[in-house]
C-alpha positions in Angstrom: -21.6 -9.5 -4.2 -24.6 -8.2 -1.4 -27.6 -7.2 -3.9 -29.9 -4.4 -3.4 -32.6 -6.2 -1.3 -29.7 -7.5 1.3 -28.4 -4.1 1.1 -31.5 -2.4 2.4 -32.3 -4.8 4.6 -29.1 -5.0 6.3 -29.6 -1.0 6.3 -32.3 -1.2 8.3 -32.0 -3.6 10.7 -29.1 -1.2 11.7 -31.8 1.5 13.0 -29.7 4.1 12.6 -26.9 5.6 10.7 -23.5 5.7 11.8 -21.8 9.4 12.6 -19.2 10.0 11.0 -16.5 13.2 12.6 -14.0 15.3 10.7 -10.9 14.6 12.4 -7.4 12.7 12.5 -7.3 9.3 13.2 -3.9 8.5 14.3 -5.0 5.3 15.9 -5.5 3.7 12.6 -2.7 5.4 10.3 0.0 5.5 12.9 1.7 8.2 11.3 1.9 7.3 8.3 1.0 9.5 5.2 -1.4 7.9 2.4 -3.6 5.2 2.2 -4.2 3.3 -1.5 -6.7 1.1 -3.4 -7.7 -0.1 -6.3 -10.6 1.8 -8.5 -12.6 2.3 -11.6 -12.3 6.1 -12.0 -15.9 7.1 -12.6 -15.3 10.9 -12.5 -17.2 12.0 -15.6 -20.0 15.0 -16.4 -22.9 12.1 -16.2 -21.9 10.3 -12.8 -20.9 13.7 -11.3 -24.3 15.4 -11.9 -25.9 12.2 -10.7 -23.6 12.3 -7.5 -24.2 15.7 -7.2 -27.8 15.2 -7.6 -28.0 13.0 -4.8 -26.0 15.0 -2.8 -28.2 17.8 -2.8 -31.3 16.2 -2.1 -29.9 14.5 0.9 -27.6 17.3 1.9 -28.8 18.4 6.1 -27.7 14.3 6.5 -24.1 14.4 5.0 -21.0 15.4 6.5 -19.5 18.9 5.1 -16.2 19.0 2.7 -16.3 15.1 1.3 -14.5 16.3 -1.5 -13.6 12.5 -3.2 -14.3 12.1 -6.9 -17.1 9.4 -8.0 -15.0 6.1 -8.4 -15.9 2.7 -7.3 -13.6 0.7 -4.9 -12.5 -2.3 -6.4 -10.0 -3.4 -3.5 -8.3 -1.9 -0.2 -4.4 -2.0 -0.8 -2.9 -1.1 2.9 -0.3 1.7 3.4 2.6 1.9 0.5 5.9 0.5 2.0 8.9 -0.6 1.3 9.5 -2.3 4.6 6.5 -4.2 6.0 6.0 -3.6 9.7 2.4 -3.3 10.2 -0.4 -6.0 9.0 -1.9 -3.6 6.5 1.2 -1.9 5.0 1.8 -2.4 0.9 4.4 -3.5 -0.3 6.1 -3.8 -4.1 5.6 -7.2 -3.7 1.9 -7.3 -3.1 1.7 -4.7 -6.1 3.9 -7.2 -8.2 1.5 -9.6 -7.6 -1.7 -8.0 -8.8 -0.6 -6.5 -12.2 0.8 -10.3 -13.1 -2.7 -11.4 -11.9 -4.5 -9.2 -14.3 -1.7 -9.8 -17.2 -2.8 -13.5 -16.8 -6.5 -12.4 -17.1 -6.2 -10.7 -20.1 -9.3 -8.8 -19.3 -11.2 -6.9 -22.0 -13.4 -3.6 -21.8 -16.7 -4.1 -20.4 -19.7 -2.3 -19.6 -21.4 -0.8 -16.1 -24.6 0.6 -15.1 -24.9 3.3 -12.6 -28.5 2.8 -10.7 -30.6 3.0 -7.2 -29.9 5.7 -4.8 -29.3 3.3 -1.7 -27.3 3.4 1.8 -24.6 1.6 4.0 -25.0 2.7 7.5 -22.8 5.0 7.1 -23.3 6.0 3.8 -25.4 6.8 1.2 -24.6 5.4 -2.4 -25.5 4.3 -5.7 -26.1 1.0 -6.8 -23.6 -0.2 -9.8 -24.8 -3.2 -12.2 -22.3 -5.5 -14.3 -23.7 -8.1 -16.7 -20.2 -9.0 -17.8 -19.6 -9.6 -14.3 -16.1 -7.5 -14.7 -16.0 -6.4 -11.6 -16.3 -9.6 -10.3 -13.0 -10.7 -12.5 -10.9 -7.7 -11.6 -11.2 -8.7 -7.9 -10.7 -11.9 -8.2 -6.7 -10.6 -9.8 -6.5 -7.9 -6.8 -8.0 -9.9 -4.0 -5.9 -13.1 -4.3 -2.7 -11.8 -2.7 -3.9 -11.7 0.8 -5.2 -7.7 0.7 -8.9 -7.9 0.7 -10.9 -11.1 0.9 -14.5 -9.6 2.1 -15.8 -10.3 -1.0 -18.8 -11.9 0.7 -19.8 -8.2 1.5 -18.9 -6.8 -1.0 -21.5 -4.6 -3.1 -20.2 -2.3 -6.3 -21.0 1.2 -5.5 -20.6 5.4 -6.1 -20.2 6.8 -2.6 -22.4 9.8 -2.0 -21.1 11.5 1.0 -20.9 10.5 4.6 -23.5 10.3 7.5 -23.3 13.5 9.6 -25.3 11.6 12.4 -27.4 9.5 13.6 -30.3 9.5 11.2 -33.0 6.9 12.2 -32.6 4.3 8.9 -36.0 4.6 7.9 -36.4 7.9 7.9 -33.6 7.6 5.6 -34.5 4.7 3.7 -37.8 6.4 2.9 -35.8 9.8 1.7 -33.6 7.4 -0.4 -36.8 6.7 -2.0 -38.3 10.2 -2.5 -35.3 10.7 -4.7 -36.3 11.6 -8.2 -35.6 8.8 -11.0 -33.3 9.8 -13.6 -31.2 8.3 -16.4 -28.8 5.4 -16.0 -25.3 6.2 -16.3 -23.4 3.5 -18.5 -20.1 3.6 -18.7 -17.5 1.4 -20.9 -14.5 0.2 -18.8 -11.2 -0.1 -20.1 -8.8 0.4 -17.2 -8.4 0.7 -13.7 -6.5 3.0 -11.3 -4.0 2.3 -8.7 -5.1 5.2 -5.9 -4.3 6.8 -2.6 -5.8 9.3 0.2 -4.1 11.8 2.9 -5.2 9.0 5.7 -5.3 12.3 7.9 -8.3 14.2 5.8 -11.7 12.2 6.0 -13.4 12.3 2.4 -10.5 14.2 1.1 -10.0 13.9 -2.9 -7.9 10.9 -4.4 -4.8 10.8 -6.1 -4.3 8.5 -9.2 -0.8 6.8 -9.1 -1.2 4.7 -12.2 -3.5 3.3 -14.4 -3.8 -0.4 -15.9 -5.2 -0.5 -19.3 -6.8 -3.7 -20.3 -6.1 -3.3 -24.1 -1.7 -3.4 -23.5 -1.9 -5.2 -20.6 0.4 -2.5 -18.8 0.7 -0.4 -15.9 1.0 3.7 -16.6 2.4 5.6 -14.1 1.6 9.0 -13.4 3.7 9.1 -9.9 7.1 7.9 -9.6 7.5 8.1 -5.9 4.5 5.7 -4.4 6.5 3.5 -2.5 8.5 5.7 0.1 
């Protein structure tokens, strides 16, 4: 995983920030409906007033209505299919796959730290921190079936919001920094969530389909109809 120094300096040798627009983007979903992924639900009172926080103080930069709840990514899934016909649909088997990887893994509860206010070009964020390296383990189960192999780029992170423009980066990376210090958010991880997004709505809220608990070593489904 990128750390915090590659991070920023990839940030700023960007120059600016990328502009993000509220609109459809056919191109990419082709019609179809919802997009999914795997992620550590992180939507409690602590993270959200520390996302909130954030928001606030960088708010005439971000893009108006991102609505989605704290989480942090874990892996991109594709489009839920039955029948695959396009390179980055997901199919039962693909989901198959994963839960046997993490059954094999037997994966215990482990222990994050929510840090540094930071930025993607097109994105402001918050550092995350995993001495267990669980994170680490959980993608290895998720990105082993061909999904999602960037793990080279990959850096564990609370999105913030989304660039409204294009912000020169270190004008940015210097209000980053102005951002007042508070308490690290710890949180104790014992599951994971199986998600999905309108792929029409930019920053629109997620959905939880299911949820894997470490402890039984089971999948809990909250929505019976994912694969349509």
């Amino acid at each position: 995983m990128a750390d915090h120094t590659d991070v920023r300096r990839g940030f700023l040798e960007c120059r600016h920030t990328i502009q993000n627009v509220r609109r459809d983007f056919p191109e990419w979903h082709l019609g179809r409906a919802r997009y999914a992924m795997w992620a550590i639900d992180l939507d409690c009172p602590a993270v959200r007033l520390q996302v909130a926080t954030a928001e606030q103080h960088l708010a005439d930069l971000l893009l108006d209505g991102y609505r989605r709840q704290p989480h942090l990514t874990l892996t991109l899934c594709g489009f839920p299919s039955h029948i695959r016909e396009h390179a980055d649909d997901f199919g039962v088997e693909n989901l198959e796959a994963q839960i046997e990887a993490l059954r094999r893994a037997r994966l215990k509860p482990f222990e994050i730290e929510i840090g540094a206010l930071a930025s993607f070009s097109s994105a402001p964020f918050f550092h995350i921190s995993d001495a267990s390296d669980g994170i680490s383990a959980l993608r290895a189960c998720l990105t082993s079936v061909e999904l999602d192999d960037r793990g080279a780029d990959y850096t564990a992170h609370v999105t913030v919001g989304l660039y409204s423009g294009t912000w020169p980066s270190e004008a940015v990376s210097i209000r980053l920094d102005t951002f007042p210090r508070c308490d690290t958010s710890r949180c104790l991880i014992h599951r994971i969530s199986l998600m999905s997004y309108a792929a029409a709505e930019i920053g629109g809220l997620l959905t939880t389909i299911a949820d894997y608990h470490f402890d039984q070593a089971e999948i809990e489904w909250h929505e019976t109809a994912f694969f349509k």
